[in-house]
N, C-alpha and C positions, 0 to 999 in steps of 0.2 A: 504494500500500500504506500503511497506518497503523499505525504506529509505537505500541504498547501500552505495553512499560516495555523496559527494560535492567537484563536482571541480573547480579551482578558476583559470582564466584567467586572468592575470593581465600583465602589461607593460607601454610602454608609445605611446600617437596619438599625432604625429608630425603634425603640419600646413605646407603642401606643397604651400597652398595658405593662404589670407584671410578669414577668417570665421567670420561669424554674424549670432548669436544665439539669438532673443529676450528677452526682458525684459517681454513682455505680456502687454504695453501698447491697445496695437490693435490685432487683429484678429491674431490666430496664426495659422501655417499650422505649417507639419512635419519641428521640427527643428527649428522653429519660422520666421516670417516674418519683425518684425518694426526698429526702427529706433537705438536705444541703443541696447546695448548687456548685456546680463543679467549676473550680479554680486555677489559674497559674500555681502552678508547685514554685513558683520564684518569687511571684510580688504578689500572688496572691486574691488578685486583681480576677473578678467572676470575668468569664468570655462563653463565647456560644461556638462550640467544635462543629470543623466541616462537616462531619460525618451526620450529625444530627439535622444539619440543612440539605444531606444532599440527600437521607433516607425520608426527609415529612414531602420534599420536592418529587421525589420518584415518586412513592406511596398517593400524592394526589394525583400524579398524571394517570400511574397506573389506576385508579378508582375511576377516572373521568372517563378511562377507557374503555370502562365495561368489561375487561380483564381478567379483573380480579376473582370473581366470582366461580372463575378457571380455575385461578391459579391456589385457591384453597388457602388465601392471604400471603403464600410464598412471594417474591420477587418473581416477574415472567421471565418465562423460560421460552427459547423456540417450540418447544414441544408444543405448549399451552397454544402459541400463536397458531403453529399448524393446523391443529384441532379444531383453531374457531371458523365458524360457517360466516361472518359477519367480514365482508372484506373492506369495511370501512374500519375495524376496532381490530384487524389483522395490519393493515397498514401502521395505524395507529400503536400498536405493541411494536413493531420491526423498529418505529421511531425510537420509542423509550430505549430498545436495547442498544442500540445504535449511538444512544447517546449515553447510558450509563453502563452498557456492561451487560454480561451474563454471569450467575454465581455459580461454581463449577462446571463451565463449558467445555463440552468438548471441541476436538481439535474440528469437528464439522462444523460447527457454532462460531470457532474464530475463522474461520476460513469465511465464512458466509456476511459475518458480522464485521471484525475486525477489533480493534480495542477499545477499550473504555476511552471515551469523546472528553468526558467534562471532569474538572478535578475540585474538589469546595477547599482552600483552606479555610483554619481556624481564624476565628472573625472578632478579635481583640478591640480591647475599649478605644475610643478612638484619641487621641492625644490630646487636642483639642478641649474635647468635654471633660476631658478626666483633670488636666488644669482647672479648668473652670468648676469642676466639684471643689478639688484638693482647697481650694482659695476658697472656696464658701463651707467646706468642712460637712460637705453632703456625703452621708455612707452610701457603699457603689451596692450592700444590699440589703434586703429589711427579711424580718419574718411575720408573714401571716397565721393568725390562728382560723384554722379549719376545724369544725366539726358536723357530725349526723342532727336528724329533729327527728326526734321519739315524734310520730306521726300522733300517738293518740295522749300523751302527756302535754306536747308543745313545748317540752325541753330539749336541750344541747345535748349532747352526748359524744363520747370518743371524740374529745379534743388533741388536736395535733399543728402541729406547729413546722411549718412548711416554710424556707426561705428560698427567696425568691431577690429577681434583677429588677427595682422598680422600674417604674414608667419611665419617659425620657430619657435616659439612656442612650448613646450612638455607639454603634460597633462599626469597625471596618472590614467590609468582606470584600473577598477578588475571589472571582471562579473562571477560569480558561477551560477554552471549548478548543479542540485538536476539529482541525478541518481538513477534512482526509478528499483526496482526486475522488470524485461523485457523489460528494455528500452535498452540495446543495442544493439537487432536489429534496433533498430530505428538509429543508430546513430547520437544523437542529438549534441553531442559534434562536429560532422564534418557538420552538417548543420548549428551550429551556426559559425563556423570558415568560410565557404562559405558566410552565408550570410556579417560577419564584411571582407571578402575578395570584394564580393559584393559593399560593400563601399565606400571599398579603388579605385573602378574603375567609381568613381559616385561622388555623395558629400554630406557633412553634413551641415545642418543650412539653410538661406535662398539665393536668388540671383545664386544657382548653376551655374545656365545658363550662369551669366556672369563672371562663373570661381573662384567664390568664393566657400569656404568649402571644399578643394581638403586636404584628409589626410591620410597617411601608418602608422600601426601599427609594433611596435618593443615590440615582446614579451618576457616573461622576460624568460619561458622556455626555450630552444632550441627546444626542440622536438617540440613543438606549433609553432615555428617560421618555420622552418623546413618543417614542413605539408603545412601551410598558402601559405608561398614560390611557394611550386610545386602545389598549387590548382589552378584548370582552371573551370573559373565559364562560359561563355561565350560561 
């Protein structure tokens, strides 16, 4: 395969809400589930790992695509794709894997496919903001108390104490797309801008439900910002 350009999407993801991204003491779903928020091992300093943007981004496209319900909630697989009778959400799955990969492919699957397109790094406080805390003496995290309501008392119950990246917040993310000789018919660059749009109408980390993880991206391009703006994923 030959290697055409790398293009690099970078900006900053605002916290329109709270966000809580695990440490990995306990069981982790997409974006992580437990109790701490996971840290620099050096400064200590909460950030949001590529890995957890680039698994809620696949997991929507794949959901959008009617997919899933194949894939028995695994990551799609070519298999899964073969299978489907629907050659709109067949097309649709070739994109996803084409841009992030197969998990244990075989050598049929790289041949057909080729390699993982898109890479997330880890999306650090942004310089900027963290001055402008440091100087106002704002903590980078807070904890909320969560609990259940005894439905037939109207009490609290199993209280827990969840800490979390408040609101306002900037982080800096860059994610590069590999742009391989025949990938723009695919346009993988505007299915990955859909799915981090995807996102932006959904949420990252854990507790979504209760409103946590709500965040818009501000790209450093314009043209990228631009596109993003007028996409309608819904």
């Amino acid at each position: 395969m030959e290697l055409m350009k790398i293009q690099t999407f970078s900006g900053k993801i605002v916290l329109k809400t709270g966000l809580h991204i695990g440490c990995g003491d306990m069981e982790m779903k997409i974006g992580g589930t437990d109790q701490e928020v996971i840290k620099h091992p050096h400064t200590s300093d909460p950030y949001i790992p590529g890995s957890s943007l680039k698994g809620k981004v696949r997991a929507l496209l794949e959901m959008r695509s009617g997919l899933m319900a194949h894939s028995k909630g695994k990551p799609l697989s070519d298999n899964v794709i073969q299978n489907c009778q629907d050659n709109k959400q067949r097309t649709m799955g070739e994109r996803i894997i084409r841009l992030f990969g197969t998990s244990g492919s075989t050598d049929e699957e790289n041949e057909k496919y080729g390699p993982t397109r898109v890479s997330f790094g880890d999306c650090m406080i942004n310089t900027e903001w963290k001055a402008i805390a440091t100087s106002n003496h704002w903590p980078m995290t807070e904890v909320k108390s969560e609990n259940s309501i005894n439905r037939i008392k109207g009490t609290a119950e199993h209280p827990r104490f969840i800490e979390r990246i408040p609101s306002g917040v900037k982080f800096d993310f860059s994610i590069r797309l590999k742009q391989f000789k025949g990938d723009t018919s695919f346009q993988l660059d505007h299915l990955l801008l859909e799915g981090l749009k995807l996102l932006s109408h959904d949420s990252l980390g854990g507790n979504g439900s209760r409103g946590y993880g709500q965040v818009f991206f501000e790209f450093s391009d314009k043209e990228y910002q631009d596109l993003f703006n007028k996409m309608k994923v819904s």
